[in-house]
MARBA-947646 format. One line per 5 residues: number of its first residue (from 1); for each residue x, y, z of C-alpha. Coordinates in nm, 3 decimals. Layout:
NUM = X:Y:Z; ...
END
This chain:
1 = 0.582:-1.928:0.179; 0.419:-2.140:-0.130; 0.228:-1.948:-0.352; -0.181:-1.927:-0.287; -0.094:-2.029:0.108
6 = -0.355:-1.759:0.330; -0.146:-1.582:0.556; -0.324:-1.541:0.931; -0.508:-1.246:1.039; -0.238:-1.177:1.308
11 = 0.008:-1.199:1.031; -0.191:-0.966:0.837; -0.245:-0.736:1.091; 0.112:-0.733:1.256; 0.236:-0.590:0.914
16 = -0.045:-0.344:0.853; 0.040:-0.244:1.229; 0.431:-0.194:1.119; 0.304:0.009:0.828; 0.095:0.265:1.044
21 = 0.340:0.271:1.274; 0.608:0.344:1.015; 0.732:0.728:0.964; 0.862:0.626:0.605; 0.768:0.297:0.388
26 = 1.001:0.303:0.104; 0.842:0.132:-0.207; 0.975:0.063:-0.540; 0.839:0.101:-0.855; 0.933:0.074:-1.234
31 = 0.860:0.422:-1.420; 0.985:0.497:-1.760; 1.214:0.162:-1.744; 1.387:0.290:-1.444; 1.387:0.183:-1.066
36 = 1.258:0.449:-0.854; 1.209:0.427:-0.490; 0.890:0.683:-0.295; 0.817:0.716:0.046; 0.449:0.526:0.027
41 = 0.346:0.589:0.406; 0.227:0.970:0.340; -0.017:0.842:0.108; -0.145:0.587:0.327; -0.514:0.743:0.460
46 = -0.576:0.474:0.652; -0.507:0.053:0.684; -0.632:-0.210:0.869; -0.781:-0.616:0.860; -1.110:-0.693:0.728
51 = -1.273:-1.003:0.929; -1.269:-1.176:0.636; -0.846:-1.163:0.674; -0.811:-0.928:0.348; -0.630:-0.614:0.398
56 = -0.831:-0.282:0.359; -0.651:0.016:0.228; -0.682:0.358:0.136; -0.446:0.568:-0.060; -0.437:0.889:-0.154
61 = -0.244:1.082:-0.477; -0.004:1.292:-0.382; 0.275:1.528:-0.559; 0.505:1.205:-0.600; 0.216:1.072:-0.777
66 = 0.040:0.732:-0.636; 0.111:0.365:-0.626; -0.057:0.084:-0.715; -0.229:-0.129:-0.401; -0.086:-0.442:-0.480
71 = 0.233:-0.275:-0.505; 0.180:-0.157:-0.140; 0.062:-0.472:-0.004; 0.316:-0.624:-0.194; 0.593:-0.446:-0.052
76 = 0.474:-0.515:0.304; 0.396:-0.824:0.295; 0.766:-0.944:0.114; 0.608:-1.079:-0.172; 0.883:-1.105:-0.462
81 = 0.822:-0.874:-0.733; 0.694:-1.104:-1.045; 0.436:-1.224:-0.812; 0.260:-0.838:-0.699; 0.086:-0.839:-1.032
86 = -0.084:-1.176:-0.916; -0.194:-0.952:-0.614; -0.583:-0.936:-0.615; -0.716:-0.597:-0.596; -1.060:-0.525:-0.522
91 = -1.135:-0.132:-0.596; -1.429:-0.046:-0.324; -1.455:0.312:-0.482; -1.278:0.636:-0.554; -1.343:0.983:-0.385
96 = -1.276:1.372:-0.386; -1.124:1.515:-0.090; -1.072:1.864:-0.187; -1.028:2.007:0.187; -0.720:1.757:0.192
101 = -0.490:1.929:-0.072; -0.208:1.627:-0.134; 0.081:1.869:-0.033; -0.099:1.834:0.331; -0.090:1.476:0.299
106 = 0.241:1.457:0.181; 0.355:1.635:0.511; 0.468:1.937:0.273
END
């Protein structure tokens, strides 16, 4: 798909639907100069399709650590890798959950 083309909302929300659905969603990442592959669905809260056709997601940090949402989005969406950082990212906010220790959310 050329770069900039808006992908549909049923597109959008098939593969948001694939993620919730998903009991693992492997994800790579680069730390220390070194390929490393985590298990991204545990610290998917939640996921869905804005009306607007932009996907809406929340993550949580767990004992793996976190990922980056474009990373995510990336990842499901099969964009190649030196386009994710060309992934807008729109922070809505940042909160505390301290009933939801991250071992629960990491299914530990």
């Amino acid at each position: 798909m050329p770069t900039g083309t808006p992908l549909s909302g049923d597109v959008l929300r098939a593969a948001v639907d694939r993620l919730l659905a998903a009991d693992a969603f492997p994800v790579e990442r680069i730390v220390k100069k070194r390929a490393r592959t985590i298990d991204a669905r545990p610290l998917v809260r939640s996921a869905g399709v804005t009306p607007h056709g932009r996907i809406r997601v929340e993550l949580a940090v767990g004992t793996t650590g976190s990922i980056k949402p474009s990373l995510l989005v990336g990842t499901l969406l099969d964009v190649p890798a030196a386009t994710v950082p060309l992934i807008g990212v729109h922070k809505a906010g940042a909160s505390f959950h301290p009933e939801t220790p991250s071992t629960a959310l990491l299914g530990a």
